[in-house]
PDB file of N, CA, C, O and CB in Angstrom:
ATOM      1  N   UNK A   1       0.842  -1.180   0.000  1.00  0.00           N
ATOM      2  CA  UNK A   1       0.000   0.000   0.000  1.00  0.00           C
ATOM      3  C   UNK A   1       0.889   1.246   0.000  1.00  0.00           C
ATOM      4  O   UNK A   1       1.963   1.241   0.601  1.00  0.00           O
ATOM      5  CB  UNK A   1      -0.959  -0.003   1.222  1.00  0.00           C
ATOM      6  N   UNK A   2       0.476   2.237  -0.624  1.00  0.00           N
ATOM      7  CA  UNK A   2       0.987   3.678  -0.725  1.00  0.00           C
ATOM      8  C   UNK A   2       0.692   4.485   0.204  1.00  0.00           C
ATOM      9  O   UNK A   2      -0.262   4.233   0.940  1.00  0.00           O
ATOM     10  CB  UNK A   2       0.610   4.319  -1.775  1.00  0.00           C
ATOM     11  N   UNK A   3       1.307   5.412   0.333  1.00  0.00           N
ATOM     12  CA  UNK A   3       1.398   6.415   1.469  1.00  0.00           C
ATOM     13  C   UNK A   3      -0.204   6.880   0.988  1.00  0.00           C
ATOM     14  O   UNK A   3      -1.142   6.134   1.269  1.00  0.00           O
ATOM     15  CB  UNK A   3       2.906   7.768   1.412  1.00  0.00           C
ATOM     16  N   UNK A   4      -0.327   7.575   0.588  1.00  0.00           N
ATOM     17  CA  UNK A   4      -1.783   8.079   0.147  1.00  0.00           C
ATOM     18  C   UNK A   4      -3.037   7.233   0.370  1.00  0.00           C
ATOM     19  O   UNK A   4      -4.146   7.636   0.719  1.00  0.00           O
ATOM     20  CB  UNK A   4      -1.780   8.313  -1.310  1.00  0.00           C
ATOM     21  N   UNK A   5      -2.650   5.989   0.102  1.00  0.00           N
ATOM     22  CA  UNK A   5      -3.870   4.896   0.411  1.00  0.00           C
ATOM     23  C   UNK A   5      -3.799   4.783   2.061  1.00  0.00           C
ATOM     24  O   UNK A   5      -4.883   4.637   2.625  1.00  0.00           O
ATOM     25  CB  UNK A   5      -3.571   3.151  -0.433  1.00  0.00           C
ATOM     26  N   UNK A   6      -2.941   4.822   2.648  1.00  0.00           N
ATOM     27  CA  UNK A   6      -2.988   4.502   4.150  1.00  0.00           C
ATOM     28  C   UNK A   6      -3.671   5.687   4.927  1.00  0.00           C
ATOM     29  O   UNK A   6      -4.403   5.457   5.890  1.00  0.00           O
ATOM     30  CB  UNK A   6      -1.462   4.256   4.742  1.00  0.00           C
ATOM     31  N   UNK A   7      -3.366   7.187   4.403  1.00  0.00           N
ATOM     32  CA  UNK A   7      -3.957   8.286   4.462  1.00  0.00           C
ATOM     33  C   UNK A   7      -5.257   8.177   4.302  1.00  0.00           C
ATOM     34  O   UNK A   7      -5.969   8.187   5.306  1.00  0.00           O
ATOM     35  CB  UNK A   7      -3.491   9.069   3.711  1.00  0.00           C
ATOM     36  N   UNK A   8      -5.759   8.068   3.170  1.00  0.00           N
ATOM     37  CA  UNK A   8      -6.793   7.750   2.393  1.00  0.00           C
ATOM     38  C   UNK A   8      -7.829   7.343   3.837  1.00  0.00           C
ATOM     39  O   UNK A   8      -8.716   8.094   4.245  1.00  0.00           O
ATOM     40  CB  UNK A   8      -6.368   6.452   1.118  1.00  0.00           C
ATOM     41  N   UNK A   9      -7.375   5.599   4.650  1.00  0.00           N
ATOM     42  CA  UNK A   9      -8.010   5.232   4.888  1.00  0.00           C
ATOM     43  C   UNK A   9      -8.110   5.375   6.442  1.00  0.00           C
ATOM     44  O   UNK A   9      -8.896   4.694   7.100  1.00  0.00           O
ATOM     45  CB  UNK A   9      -7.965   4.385   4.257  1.00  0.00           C
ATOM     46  N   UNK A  10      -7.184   6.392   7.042  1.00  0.00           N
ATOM     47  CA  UNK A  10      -6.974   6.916   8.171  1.00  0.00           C
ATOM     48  C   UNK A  10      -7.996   7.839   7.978  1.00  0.00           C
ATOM     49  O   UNK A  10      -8.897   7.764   8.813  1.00  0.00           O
ATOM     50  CB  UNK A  10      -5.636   7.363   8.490  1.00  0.00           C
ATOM     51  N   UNK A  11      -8.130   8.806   6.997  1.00  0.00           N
ATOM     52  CA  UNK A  11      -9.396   9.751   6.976  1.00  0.00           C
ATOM     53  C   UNK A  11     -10.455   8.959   7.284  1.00  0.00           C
ATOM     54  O   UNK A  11     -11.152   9.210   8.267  1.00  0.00           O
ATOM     55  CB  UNK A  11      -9.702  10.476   5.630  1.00  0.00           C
ATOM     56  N   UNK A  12     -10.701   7.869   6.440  1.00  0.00           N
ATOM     57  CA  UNK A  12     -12.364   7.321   6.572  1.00  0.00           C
ATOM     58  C   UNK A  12     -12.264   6.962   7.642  1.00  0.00           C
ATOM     59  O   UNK A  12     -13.033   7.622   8.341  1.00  0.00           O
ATOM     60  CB  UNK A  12     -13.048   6.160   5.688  1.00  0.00           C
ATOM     61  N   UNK A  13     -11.569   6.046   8.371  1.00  0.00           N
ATOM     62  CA  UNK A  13     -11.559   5.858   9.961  1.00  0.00           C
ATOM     63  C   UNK A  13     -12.080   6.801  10.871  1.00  0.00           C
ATOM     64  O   UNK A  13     -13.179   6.775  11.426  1.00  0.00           O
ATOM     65  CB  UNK A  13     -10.296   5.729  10.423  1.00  0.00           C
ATOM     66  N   UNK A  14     -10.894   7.902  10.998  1.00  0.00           N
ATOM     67  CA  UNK A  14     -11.785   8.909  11.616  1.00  0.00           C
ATOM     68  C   UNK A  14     -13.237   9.440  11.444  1.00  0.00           C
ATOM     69  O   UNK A  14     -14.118   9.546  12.297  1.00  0.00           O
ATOM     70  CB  UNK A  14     -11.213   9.806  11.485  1.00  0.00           C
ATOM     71  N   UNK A  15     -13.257   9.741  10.147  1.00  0.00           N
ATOM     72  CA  UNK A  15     -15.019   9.859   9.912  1.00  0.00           C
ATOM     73  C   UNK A  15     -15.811   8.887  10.484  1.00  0.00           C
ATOM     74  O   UNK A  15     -16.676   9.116  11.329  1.00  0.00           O
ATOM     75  CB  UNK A  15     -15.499   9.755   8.416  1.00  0.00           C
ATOM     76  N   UNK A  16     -15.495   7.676   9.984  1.00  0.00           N
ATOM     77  CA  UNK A  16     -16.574   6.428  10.792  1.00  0.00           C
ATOM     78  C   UNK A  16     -16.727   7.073  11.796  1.00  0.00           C
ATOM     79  O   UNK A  16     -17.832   7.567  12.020  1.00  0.00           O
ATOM     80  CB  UNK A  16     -16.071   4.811  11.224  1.00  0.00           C
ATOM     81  N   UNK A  17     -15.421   7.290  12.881  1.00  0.00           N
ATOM     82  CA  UNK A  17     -15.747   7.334  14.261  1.00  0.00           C
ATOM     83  C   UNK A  17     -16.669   8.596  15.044  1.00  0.00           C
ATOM     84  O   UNK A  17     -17.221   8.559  16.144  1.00  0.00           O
ATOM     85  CB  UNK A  17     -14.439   7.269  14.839  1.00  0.00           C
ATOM     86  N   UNK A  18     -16.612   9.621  14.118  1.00  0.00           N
ATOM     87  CA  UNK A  18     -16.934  10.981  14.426  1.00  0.00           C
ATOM     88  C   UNK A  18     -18.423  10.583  13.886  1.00  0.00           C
ATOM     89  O   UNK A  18     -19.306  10.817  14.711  1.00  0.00           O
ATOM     90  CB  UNK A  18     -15.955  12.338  13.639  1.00  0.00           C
ATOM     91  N   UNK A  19     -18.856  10.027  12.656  1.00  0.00           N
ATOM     92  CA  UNK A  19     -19.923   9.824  13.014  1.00  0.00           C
ATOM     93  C   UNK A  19     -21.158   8.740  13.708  1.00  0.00           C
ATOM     94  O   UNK A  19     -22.386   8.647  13.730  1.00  0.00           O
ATOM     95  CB  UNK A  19     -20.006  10.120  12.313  1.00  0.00           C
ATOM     96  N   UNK A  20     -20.084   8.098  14.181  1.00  0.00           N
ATOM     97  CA  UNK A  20     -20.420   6.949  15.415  1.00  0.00           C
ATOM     98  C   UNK A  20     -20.832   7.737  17.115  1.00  0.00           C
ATOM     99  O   UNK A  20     -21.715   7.516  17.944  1.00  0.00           O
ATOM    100  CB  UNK A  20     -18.684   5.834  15.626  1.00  0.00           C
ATOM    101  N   UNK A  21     -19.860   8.556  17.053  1.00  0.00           N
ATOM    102  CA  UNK A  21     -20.073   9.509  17.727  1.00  0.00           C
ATOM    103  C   UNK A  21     -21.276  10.495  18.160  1.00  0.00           C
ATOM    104  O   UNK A  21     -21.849  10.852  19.190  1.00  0.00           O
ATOM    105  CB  UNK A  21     -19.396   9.938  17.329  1.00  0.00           C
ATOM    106  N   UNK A  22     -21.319  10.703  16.890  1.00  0.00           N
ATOM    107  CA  UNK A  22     -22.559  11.674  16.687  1.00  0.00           C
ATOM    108  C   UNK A  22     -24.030  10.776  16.622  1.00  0.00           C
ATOM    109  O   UNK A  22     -25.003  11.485  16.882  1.00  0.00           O
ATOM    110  CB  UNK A  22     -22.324  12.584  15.126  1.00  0.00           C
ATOM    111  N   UNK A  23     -24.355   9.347  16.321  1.00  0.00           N
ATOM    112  CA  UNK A  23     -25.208   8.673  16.615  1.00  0.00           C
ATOM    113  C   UNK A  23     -25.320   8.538  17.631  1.00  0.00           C
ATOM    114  O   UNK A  23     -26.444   8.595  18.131  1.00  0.00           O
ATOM    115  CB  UNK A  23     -25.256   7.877  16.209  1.00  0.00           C
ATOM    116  N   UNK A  24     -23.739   8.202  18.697  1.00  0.00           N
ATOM    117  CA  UNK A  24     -24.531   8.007  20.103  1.00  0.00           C
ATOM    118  C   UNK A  24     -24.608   9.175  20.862  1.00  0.00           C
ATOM    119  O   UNK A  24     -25.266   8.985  21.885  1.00  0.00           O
ATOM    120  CB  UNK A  24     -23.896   6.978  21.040  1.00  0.00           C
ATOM    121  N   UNK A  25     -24.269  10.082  20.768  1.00  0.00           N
ATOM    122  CA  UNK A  25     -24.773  10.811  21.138  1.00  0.00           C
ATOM    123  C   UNK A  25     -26.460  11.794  20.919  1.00  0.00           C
ATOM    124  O   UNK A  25     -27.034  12.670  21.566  1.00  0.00           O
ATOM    125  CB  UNK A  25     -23.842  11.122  21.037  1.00  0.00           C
ATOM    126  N   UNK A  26     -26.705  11.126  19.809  1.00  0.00           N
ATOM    127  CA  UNK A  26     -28.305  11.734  19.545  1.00  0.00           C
ATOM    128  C   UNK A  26     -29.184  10.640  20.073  1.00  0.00           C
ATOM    129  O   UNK A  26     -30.344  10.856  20.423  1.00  0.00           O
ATOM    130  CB  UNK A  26     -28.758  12.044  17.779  1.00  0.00           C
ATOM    131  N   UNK A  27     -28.548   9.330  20.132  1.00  0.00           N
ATOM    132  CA  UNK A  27     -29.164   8.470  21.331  1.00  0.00           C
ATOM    133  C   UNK A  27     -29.704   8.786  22.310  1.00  0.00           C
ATOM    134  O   UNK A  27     -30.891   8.769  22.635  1.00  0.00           O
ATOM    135  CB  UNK A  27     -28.510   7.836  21.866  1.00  0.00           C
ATOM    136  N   UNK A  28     -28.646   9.144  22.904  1.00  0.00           N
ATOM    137  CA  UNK A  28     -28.232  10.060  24.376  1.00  0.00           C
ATOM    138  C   UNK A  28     -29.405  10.654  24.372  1.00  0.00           C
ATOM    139  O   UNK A  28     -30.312  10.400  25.164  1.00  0.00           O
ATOM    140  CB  UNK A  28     -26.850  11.265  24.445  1.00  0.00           C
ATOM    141  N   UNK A  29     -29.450  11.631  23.308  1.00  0.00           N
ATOM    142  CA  UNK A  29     -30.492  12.996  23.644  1.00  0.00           C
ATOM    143  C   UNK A  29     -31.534  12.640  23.871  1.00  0.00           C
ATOM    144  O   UNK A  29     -32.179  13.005  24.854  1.00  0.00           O
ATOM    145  CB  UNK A  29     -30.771  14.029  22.668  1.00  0.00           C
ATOM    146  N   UNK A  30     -32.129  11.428  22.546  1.00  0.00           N
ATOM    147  CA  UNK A  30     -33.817  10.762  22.964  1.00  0.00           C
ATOM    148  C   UNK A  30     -33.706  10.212  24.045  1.00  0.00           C
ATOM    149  O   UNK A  30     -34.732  10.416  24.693  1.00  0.00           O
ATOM    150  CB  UNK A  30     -34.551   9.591  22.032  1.00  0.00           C
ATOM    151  N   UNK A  31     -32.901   9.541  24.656  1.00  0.00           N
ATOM    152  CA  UNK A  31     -33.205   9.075  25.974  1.00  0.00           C
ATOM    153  C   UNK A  31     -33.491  10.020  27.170  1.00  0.00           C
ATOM    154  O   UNK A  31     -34.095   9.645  28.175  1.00  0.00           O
ATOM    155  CB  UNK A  31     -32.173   8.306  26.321  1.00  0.00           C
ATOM    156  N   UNK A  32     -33.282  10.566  27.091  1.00  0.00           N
ATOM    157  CA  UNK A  32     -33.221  11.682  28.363  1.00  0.00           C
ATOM    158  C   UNK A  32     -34.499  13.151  28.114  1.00  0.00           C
ATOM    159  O   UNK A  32     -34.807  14.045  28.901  1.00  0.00           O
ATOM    160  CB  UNK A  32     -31.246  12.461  28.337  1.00  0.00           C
ATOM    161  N   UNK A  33     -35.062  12.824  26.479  1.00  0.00           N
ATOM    162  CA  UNK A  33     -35.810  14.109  26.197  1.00  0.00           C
ATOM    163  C   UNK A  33     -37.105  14.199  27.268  1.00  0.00           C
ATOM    164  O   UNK A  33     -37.585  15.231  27.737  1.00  0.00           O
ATOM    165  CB  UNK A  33     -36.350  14.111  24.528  1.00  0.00           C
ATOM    166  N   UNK A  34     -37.449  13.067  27.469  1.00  0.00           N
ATOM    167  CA  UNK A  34     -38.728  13.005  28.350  1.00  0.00           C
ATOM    168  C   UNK A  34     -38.780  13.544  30.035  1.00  0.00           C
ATOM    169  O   UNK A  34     -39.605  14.098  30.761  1.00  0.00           O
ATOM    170  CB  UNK A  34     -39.090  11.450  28.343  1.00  0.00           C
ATOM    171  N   UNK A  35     -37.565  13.088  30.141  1.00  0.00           N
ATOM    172  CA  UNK A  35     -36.966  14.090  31.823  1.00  0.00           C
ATOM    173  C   UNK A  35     -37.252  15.472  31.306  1.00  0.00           C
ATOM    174  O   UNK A  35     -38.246  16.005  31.800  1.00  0.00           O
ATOM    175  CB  UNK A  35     -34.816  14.013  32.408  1.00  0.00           C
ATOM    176  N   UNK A  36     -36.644  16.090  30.497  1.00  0.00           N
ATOM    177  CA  UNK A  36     -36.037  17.781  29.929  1.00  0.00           C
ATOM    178  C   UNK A  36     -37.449  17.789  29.792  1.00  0.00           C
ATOM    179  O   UNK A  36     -37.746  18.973  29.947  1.00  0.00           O
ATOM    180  CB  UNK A  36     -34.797  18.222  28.287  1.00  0.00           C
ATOM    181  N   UNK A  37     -38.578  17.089  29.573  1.00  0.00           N
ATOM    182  CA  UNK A  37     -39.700  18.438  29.192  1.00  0.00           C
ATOM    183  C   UNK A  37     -40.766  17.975  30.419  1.00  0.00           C
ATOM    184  O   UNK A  37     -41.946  18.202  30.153  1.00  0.00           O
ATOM    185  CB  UNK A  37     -40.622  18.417  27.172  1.00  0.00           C
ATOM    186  N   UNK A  38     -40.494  17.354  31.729  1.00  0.00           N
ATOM    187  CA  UNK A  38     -41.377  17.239  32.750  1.00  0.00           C
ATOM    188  C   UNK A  38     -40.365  18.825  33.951  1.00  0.00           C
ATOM    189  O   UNK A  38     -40.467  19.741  34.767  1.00  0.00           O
ATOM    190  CB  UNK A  38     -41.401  15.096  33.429  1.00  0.00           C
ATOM    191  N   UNK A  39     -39.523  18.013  33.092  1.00  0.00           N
ATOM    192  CA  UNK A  39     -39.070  19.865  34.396  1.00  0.00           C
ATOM    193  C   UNK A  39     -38.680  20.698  33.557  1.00  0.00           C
ATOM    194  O   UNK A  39     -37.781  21.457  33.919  1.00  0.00           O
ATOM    195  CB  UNK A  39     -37.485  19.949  35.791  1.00  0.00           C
ATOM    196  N   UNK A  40     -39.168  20.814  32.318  1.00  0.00           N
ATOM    197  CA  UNK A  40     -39.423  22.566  31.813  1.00  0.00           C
ATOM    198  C   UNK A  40     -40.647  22.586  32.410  1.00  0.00           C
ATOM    199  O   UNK A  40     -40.754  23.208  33.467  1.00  0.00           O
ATOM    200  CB  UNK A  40     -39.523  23.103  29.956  1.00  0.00           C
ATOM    201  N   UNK A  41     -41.748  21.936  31.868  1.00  0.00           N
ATOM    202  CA  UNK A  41     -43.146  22.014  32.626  1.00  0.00           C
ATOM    203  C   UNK A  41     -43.138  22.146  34.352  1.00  0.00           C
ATOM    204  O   UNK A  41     -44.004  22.763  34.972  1.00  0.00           O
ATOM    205  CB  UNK A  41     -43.966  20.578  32.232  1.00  0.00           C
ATOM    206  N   UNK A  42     -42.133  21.530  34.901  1.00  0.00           N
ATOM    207  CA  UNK A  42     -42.683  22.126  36.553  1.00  0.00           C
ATOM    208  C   UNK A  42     -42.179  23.564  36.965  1.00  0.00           C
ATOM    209  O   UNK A  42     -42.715  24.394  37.699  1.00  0.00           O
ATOM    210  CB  UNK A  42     -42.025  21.070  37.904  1.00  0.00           C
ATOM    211  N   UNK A  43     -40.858  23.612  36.194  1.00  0.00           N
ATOM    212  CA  UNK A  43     -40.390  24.943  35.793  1.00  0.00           C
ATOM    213  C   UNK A  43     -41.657  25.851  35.348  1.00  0.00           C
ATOM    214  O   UNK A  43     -42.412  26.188  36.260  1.00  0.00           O
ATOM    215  CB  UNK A  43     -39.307  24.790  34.575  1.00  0.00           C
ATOM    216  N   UNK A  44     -41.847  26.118  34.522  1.00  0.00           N
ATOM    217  CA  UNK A  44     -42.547  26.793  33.937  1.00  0.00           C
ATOM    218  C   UNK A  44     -43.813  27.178  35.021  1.00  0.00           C
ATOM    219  O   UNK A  44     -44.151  28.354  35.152  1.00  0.00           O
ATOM    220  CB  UNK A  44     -42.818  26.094  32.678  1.00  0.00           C
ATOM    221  N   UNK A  45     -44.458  26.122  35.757  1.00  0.00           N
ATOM    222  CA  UNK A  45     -45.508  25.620  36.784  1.00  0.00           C
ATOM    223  C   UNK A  45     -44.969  27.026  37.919  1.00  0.00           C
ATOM    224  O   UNK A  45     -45.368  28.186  38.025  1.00  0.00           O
ATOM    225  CB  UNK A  45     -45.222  23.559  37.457  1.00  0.00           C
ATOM    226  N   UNK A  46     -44.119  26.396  38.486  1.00  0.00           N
ATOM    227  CA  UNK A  46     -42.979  27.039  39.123  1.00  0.00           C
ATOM    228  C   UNK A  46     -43.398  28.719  39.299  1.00  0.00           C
ATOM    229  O   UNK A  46     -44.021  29.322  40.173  1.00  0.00           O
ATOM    230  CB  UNK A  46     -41.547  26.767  38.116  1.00  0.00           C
ATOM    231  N   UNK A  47     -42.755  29.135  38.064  1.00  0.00           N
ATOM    232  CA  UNK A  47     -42.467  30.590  37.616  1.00  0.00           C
ATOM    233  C   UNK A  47     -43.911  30.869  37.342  1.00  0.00           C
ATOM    234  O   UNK A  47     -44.097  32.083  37.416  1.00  0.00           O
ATOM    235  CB  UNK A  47     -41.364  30.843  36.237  1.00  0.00           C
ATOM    236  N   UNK A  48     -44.811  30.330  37.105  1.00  0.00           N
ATOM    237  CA  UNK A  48     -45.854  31.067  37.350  1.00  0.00           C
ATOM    238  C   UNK A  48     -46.679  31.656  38.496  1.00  0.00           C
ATOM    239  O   UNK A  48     -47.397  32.655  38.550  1.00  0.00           O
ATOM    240  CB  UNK A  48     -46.408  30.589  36.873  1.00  0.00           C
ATOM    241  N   UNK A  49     -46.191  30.276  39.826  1.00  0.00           N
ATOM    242  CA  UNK A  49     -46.687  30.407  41.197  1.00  0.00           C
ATOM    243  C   UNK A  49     -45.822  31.644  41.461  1.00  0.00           C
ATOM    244  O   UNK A  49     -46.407  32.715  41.619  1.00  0.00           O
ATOM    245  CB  UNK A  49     -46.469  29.045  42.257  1.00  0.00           C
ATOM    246  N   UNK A  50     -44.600  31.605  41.518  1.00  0.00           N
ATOM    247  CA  UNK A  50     -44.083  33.008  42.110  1.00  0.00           C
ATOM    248  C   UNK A  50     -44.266  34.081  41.690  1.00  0.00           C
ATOM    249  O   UNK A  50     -43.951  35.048  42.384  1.00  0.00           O
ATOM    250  CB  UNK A  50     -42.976  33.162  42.200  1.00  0.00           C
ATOM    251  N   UNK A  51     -44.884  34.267  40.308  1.00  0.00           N
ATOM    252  CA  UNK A  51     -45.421  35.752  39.546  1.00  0.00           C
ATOM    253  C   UNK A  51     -46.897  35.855  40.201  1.00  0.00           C
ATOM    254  O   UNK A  51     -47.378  36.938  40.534  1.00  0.00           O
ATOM    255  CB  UNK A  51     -45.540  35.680  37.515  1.00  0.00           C
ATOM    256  N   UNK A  52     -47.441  34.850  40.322  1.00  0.00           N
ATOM    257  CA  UNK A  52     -48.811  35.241  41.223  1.00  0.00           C
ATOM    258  C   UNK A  52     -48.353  35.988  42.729  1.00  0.00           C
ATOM    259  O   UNK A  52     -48.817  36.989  43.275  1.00  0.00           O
ATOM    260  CB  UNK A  52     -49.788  33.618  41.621  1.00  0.00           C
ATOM    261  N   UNK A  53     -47.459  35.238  43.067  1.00  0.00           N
ATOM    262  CA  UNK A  53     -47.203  35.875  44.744  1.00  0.00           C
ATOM    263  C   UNK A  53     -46.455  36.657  44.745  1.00  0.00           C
ATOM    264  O   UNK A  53     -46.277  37.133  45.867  1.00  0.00           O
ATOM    265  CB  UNK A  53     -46.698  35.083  45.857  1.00  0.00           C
ATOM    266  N   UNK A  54     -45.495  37.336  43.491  1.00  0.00           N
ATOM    267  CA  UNK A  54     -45.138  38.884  43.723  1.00  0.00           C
ATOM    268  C   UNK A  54     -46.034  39.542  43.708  1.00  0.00           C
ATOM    269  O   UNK A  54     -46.175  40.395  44.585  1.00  0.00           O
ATOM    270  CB  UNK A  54     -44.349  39.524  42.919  1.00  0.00           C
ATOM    271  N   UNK A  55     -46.858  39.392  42.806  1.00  0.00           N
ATOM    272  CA  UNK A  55     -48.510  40.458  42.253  1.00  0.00           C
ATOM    273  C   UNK A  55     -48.905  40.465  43.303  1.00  0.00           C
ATOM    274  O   UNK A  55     -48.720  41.549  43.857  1.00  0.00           O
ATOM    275  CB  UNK A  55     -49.890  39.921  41.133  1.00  0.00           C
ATOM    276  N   UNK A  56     -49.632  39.378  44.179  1.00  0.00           N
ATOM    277  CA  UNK A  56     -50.161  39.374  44.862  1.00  0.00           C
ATOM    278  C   UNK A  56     -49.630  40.030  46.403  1.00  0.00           C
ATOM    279  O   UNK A  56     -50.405  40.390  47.289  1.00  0.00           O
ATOM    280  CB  UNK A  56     -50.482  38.330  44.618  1.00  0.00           C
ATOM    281  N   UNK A  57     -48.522  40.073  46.461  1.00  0.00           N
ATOM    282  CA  UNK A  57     -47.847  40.380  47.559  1.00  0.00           C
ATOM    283  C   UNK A  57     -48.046  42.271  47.286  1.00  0.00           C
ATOM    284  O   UNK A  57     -48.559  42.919  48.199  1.00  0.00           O
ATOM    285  CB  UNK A  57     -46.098  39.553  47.551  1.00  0.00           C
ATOM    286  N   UNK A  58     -47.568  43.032  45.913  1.00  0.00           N
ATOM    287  CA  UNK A  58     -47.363  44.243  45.812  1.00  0.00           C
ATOM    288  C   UNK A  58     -48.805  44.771  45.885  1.00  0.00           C
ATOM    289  O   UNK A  58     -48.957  45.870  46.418  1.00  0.00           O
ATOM    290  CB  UNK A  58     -46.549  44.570  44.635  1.00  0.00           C
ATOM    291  N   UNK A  59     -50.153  43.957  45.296  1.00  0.00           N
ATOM    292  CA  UNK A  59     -51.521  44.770  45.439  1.00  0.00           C
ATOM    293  C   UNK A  59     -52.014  44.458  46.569  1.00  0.00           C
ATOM    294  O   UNK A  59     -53.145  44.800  46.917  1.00  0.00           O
ATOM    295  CB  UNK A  59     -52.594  44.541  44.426  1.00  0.00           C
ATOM    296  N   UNK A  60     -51.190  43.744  47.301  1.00  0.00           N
ATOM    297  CA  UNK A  60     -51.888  43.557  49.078  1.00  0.00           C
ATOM    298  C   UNK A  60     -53.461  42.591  48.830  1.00  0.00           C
ATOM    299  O   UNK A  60     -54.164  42.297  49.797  1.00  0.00           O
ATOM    300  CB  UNK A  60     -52.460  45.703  50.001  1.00  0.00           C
TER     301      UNK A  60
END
């Protein structure tokens, strides 16, 4: 094999891996999306109770 072919196939290597990478990591993301949107929602829940009880606190 030639210098260029060994190159050649050191590039695709790395690519495989970078985008092996990038699959598990979007894995990652669906697994965990269902946590991220029960506590934006209590969040959100949250920040609304305390905007009632500033209001409510400043109009007495």
């Amino acid at each position: 094999m030639d210098i260029n072919t060994e190159k050649r196939l050191d590039e695709i290597g790395r690519k495989l891996d970078d985008l092996h990478n990038k699959i598990s990591n979007q894995e990652n993301r669906e697994k965990y999306k269902p946590i991220f949107i029960v506590v934006l929602i209590l969040s959100a829940i949250l920040i609304f109770f305390v905007l009632i009880g500033v209001v409510s606190f400043f109009t007495g």
